[in-house]
Backbone as a printed PyTorch tensor [residue, N CA C, xyz], in Angstrom:
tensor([[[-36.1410,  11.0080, -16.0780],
         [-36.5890,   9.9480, -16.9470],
         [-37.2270,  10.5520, -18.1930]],

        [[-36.7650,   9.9140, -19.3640],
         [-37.4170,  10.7710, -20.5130],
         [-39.0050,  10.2860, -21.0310]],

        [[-39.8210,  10.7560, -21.7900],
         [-41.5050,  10.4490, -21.8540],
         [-41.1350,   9.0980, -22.2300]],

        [[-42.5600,   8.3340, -23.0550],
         [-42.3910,   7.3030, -22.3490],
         [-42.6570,   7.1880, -24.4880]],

        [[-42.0930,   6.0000, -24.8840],
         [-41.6380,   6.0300, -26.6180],
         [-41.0120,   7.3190, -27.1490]],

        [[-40.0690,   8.0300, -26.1900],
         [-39.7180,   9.3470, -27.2570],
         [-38.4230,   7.9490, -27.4860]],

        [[-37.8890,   8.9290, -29.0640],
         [-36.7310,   8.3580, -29.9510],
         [-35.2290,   8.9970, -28.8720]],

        [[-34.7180,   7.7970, -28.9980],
         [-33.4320,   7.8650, -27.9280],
         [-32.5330,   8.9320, -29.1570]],

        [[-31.7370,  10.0880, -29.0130],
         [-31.0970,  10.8810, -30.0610],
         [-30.1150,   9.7560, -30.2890]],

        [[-29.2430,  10.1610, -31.4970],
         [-28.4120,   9.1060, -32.3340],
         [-26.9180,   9.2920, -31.2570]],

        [[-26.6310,  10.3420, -31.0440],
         [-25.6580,  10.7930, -29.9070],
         [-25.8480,   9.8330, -28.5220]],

        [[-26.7330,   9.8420, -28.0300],
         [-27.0250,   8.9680, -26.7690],
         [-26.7900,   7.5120, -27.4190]],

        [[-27.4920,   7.2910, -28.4190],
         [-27.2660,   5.5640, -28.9500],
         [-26.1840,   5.4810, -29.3350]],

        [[-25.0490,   6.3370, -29.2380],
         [-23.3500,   5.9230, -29.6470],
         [-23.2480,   5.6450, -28.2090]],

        [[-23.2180,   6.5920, -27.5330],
         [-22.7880,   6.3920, -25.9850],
         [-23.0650,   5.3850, -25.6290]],

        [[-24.5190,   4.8980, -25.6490],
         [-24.6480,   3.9440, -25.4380],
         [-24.0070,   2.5150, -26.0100]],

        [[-23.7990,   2.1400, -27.2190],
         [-22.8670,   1.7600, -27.8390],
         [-21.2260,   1.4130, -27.1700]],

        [[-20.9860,   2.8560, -27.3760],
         [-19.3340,   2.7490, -26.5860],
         [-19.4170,   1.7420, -25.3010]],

        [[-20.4860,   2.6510, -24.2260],
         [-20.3470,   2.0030, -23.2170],
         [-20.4980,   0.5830, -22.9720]],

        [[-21.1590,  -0.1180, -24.1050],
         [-21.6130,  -1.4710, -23.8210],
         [-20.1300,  -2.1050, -24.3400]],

        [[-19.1210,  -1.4980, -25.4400],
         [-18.1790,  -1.9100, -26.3010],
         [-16.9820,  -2.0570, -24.5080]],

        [[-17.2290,  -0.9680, -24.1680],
         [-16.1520,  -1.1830, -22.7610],
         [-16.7890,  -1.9930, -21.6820]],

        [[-17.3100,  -2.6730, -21.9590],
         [-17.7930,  -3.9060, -20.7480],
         [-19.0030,  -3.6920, -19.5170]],

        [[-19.3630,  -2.1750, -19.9680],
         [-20.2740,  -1.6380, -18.6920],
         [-21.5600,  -2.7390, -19.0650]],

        [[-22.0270,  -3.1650, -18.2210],
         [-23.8900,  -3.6790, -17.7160],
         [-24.9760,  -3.0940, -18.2530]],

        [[-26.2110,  -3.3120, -18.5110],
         [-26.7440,  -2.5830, -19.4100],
         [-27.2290,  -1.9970, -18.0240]],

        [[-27.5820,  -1.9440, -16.8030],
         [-28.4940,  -1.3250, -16.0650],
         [-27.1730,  -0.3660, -15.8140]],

        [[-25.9770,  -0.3430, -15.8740],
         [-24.6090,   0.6770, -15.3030],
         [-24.6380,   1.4170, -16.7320]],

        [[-25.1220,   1.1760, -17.6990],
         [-25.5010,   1.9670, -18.9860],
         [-26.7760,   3.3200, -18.8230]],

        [[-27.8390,   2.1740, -18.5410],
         [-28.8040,   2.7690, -18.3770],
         [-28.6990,   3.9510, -17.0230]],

        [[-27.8470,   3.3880, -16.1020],
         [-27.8740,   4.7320, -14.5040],
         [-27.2850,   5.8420, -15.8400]],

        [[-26.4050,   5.8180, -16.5690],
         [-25.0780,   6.7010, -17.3490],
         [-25.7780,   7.5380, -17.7260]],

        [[-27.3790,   6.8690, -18.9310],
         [-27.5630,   8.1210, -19.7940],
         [-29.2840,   8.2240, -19.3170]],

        [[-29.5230,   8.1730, -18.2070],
         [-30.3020,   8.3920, -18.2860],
         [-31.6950,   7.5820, -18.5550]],

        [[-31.7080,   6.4560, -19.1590],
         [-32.4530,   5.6950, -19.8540],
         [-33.1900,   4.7180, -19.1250]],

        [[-34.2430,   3.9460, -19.9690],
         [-34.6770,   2.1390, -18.7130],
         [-33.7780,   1.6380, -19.1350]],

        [[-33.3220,   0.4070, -18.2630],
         [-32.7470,  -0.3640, -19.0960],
         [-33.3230,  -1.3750, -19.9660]],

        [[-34.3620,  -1.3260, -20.1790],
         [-34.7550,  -1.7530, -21.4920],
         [-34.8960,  -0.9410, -22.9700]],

        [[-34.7790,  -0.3220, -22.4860],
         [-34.5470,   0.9760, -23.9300],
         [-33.0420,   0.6980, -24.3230]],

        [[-32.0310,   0.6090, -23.1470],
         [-30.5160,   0.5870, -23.1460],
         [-30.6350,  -0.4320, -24.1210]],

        [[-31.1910,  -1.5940, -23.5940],
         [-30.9720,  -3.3200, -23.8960],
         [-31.5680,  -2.9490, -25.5950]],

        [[-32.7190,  -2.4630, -25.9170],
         [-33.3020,  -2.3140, -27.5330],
         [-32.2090,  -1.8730, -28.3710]],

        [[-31.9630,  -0.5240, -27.8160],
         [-30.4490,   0.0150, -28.5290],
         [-29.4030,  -1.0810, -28.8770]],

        [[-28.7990,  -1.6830, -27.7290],
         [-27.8670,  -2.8020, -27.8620],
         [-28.3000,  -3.7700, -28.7650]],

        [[-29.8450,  -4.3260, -28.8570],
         [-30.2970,  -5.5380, -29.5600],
         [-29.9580,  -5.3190, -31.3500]],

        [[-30.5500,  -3.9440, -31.2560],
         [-30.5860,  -3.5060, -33.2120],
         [-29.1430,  -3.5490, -33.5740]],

        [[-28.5210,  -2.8280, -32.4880],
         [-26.8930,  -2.3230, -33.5550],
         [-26.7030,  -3.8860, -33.4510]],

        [[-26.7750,  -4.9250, -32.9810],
         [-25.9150,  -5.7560, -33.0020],
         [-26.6900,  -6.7010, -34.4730]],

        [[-27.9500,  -6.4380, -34.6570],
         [-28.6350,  -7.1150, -35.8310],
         [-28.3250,  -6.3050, -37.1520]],

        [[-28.4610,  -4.9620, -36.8660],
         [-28.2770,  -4.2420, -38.1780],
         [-26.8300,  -3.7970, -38.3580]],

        [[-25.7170,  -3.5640, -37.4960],
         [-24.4270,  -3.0850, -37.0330],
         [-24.5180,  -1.0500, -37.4500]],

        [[-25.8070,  -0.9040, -37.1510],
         [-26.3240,   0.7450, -37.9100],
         [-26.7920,   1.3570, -36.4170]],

        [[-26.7980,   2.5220, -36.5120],
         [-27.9530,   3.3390, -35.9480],
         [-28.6360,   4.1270, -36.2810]],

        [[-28.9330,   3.5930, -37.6040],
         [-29.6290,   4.3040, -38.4100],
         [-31.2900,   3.8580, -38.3950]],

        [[-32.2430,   4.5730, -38.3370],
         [-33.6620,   4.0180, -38.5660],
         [-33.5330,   3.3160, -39.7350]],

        [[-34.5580,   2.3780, -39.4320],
         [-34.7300,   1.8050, -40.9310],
         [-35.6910,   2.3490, -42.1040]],

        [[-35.3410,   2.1000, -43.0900],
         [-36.3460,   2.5460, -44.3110],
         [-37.5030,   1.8210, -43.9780]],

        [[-38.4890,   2.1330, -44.5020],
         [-39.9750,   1.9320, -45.0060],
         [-41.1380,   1.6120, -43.8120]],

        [[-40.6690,   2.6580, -42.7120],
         [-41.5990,   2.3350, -41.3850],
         [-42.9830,   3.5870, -42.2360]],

        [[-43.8370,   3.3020, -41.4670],
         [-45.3940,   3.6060, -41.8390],
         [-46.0260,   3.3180, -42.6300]],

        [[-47.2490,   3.8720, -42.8300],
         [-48.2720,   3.4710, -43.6720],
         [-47.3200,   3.9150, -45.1570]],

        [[-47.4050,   3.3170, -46.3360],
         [-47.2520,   3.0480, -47.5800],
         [-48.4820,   3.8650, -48.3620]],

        [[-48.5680,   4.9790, -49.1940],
         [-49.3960,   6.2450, -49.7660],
         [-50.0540,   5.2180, -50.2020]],

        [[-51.1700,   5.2360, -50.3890],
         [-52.1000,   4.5100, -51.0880],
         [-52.1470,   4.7340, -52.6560]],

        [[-52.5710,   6.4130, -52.9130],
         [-52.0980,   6.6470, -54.3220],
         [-50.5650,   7.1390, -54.9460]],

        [[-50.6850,   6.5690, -55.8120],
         [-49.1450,   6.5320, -56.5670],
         [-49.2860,   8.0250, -57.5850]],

        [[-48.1730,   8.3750, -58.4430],
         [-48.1600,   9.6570, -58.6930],
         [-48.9720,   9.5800, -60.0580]],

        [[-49.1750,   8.2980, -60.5630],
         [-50.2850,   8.1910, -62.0350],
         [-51.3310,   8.8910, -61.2350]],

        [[-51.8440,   8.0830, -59.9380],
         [-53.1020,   8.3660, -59.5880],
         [-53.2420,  10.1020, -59.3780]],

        [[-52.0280,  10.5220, -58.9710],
         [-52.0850,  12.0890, -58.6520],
         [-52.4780,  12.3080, -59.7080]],

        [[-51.7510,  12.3240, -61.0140],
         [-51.8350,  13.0000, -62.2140],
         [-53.1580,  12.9090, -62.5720]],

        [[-53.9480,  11.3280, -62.7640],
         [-55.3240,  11.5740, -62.8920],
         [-56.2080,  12.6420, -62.4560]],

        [[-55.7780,  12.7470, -60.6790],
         [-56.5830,  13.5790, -59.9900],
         [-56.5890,  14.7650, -60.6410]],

        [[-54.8920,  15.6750, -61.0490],
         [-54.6930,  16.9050, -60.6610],
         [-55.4390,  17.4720, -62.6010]],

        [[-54.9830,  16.2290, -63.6920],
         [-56.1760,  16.4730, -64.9740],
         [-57.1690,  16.7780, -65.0540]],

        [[-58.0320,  15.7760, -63.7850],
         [-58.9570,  16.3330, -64.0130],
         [-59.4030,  17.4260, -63.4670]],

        [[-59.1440,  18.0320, -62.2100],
         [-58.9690,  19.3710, -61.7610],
         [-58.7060,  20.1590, -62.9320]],

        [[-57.8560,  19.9870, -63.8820],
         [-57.4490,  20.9350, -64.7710],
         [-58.2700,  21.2350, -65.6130]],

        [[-59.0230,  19.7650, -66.2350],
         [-60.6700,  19.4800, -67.3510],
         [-61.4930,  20.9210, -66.4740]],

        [[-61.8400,  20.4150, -65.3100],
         [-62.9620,  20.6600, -64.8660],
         [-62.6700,  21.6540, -63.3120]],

        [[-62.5170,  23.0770, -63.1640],
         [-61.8900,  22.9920, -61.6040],
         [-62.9680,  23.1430, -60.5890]],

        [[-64.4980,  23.0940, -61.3140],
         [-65.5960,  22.7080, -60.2760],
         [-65.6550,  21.7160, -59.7640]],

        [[-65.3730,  20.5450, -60.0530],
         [-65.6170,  19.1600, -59.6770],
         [-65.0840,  19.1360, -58.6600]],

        [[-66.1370,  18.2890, -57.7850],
         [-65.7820,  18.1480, -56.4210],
         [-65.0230,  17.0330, -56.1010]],

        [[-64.5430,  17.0290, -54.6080],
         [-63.7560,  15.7240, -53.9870],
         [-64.1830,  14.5650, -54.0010]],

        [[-65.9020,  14.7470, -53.8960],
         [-66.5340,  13.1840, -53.9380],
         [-66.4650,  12.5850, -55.0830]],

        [[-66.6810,  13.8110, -55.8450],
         [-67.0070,  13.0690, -57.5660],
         [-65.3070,  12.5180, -58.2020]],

        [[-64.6120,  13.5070, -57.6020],
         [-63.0220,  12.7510, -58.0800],
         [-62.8390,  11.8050, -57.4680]],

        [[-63.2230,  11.5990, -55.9690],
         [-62.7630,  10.4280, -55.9710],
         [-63.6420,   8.9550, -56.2470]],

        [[-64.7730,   9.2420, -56.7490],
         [-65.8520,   8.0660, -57.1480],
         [-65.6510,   8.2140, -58.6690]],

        [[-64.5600,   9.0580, -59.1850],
         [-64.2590,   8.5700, -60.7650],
         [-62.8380,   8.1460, -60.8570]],

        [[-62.0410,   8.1690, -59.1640],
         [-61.0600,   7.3490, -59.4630],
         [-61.2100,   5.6320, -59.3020]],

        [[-61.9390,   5.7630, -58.5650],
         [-62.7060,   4.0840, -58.2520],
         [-62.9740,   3.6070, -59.3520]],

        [[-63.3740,   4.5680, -60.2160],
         [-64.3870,   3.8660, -61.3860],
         [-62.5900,   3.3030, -62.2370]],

        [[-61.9390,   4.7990, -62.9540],
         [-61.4300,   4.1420, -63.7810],
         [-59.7810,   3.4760, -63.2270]],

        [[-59.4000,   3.9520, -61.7870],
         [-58.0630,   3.8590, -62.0090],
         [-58.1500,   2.5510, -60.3440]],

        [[-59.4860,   1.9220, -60.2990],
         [-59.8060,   1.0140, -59.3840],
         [-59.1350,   1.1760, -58.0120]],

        [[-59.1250,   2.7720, -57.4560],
         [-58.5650,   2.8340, -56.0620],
         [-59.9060,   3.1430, -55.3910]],

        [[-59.8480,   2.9360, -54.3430],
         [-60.8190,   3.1310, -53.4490],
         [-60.5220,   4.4690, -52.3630]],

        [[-60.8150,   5.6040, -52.6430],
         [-59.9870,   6.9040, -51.5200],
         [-61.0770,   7.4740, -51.2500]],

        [[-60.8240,   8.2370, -50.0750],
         [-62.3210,   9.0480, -49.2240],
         [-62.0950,  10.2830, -50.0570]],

        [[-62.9400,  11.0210, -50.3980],
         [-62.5450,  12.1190, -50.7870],
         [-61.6940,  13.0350, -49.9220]],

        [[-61.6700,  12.8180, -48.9710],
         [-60.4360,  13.7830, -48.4480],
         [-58.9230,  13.4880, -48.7150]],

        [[-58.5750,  12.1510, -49.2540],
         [-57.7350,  11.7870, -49.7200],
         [-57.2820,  12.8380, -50.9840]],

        [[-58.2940,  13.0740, -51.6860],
         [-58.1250,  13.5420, -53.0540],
         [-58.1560,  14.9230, -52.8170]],

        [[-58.5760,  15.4120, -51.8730],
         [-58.3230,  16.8170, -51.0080],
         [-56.9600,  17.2840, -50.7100]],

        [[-56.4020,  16.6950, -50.1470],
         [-55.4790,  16.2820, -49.5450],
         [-53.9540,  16.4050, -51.0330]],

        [[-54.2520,  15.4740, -52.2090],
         [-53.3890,  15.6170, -52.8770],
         [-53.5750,  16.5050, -54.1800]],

        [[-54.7130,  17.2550, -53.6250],
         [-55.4380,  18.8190, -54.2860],
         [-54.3320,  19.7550, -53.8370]],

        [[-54.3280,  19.9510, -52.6920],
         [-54.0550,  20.9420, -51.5890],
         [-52.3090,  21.0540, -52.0220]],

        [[-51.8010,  19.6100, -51.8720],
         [-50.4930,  19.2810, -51.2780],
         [-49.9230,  19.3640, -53.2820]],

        [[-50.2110,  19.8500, -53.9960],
         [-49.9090,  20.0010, -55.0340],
         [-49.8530,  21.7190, -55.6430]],

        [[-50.6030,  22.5150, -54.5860],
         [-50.6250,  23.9290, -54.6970],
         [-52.1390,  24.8670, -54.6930]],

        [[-53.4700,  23.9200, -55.4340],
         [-54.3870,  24.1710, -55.7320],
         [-55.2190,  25.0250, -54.5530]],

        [[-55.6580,  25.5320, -54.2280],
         [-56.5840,  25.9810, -53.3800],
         [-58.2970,  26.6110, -53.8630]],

        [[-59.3310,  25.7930, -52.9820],
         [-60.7270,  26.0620, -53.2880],
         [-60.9500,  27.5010, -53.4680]],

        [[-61.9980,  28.0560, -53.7260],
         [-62.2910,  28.8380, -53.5190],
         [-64.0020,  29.1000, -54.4290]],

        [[-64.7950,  30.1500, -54.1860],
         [-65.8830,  30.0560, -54.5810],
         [-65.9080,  31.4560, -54.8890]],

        [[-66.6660,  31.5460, -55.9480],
         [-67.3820,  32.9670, -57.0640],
         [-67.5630,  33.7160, -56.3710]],

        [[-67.5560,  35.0700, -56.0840],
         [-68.0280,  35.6780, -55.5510],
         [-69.5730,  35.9490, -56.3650]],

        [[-70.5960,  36.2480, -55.7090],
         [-71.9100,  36.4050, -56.3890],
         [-72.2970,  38.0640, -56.7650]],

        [[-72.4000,  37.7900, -57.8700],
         [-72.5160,  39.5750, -58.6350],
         [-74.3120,  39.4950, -59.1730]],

        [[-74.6430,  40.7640, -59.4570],
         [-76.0370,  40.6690, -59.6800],
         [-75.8520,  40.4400, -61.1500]],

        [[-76.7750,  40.2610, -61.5590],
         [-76.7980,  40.0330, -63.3590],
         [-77.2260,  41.6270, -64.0750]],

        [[-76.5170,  41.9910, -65.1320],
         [-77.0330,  43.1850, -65.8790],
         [-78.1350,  43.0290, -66.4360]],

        [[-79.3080,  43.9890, -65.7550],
         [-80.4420,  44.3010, -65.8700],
         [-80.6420,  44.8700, -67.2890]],

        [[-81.8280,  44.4820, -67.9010],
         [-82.1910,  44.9820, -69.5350],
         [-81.4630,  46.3650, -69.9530]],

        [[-82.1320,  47.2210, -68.8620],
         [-81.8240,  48.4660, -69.0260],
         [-80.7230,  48.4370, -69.5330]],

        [[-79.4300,  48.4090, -68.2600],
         [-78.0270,  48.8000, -68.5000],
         [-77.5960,  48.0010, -70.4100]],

        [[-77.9930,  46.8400, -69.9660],
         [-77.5440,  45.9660, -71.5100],
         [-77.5170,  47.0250, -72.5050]],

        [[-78.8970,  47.4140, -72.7590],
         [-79.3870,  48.6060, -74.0800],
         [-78.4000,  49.6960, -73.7790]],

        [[-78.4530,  49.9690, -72.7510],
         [-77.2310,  51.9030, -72.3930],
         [-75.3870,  50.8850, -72.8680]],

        [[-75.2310,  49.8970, -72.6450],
         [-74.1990,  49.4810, -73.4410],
         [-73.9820,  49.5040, -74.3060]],

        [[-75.1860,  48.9010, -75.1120],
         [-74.9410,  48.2510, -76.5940],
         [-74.7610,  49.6600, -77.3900]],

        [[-75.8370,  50.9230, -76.7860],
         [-75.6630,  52.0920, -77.8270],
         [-74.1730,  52.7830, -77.3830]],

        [[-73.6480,  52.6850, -76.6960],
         [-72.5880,  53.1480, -76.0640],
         [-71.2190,  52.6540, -76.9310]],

        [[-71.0170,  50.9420, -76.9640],
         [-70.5150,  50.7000, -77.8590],
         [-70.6140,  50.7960, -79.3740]],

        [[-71.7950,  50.9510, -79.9720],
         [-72.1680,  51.1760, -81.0250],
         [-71.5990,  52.6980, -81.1660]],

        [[-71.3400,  53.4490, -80.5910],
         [-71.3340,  54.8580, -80.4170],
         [-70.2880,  55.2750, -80.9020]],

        [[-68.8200,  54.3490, -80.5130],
         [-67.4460,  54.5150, -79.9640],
         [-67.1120,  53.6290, -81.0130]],

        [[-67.8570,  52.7160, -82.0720],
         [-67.3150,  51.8080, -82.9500],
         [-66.2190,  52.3410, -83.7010]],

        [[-66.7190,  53.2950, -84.3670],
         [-66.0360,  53.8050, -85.5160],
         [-65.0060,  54.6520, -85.0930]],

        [[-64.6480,  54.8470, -83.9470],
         [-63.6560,  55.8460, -83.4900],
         [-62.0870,  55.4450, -83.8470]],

        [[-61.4280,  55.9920, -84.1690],
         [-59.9810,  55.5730, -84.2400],
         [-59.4540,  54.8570, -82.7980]],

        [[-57.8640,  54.1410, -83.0510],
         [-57.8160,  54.0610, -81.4700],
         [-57.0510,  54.5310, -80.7860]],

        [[-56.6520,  55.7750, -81.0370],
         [-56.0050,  56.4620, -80.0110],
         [-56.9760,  57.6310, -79.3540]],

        [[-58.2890,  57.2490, -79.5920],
         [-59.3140,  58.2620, -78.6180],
         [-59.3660,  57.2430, -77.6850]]])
């Protein structure tokens, strides 16, 4: 017996098909391939509404943001690439009136190529070194440039 909502393959739903086209029973279907016969009987119900065995278009959730809204997002990433997820997405609310969690806007960060990342932290040049620069360059000003 196969798990319990797996997708019947498109191969089994011909068979199944044929067999119902040659007069077999749906439960003398169902002993054939394996199946309930209510899975048999679903198979039989669609082809005969749609004459397909093809899934249909537009099953699941529908993206919430559209590709303007990407573009907003991925601009302003581009303005600014500190700005965070919360703040993008509480300035898409503001101007482009969607409502998204910031992980949404994470999400079409990510799925566009971008990846976070943070500064590594360096110490700051101390007075000293500054001055041993500045005469250093001052030093080397006037030099031609093939020294």
């Amino acid at each position: 017996m196969a798990a319990p909502h797996s997708k019947i393959p498109v191969a089994v739903q011909k068979l199944i098909i044929d067999l119902k086209n040659d007069g077999k029973c749906l439960s003398e279907i169902a002993g054939i391939v394996k199946r309930s016969r209510s899975s048999v009987q679903y198979v039989v119900e669609i082809f005969k509404k749609t004459k397909s065995l093809e899934t249909a278009p537009g099953r699941g959730r529908k993206p919430k943001l559209t590709d303007r809204h990407n573009r907003i997002i991925l601009r302003e990433i581009n303005e600014n690439p500190k700005v965070s997820a919360p703040k993008l997405a509480d300035s898409l609310s503001r101007y482009a009136n969607v409502k998204v969690s910031p992980q949404t806007v994470r999400n079409v960060i990510h799925a566009t190529g971008y990846r976070g990342c943070v500064a590594r932290k360096k110490p700051f040049i101390s007075a000293k070194n500054i001055k041993k620069r500045l005469e250093y360059a001052q030093k080397y000003v006037v030099e031609p440039e093939e020294f």
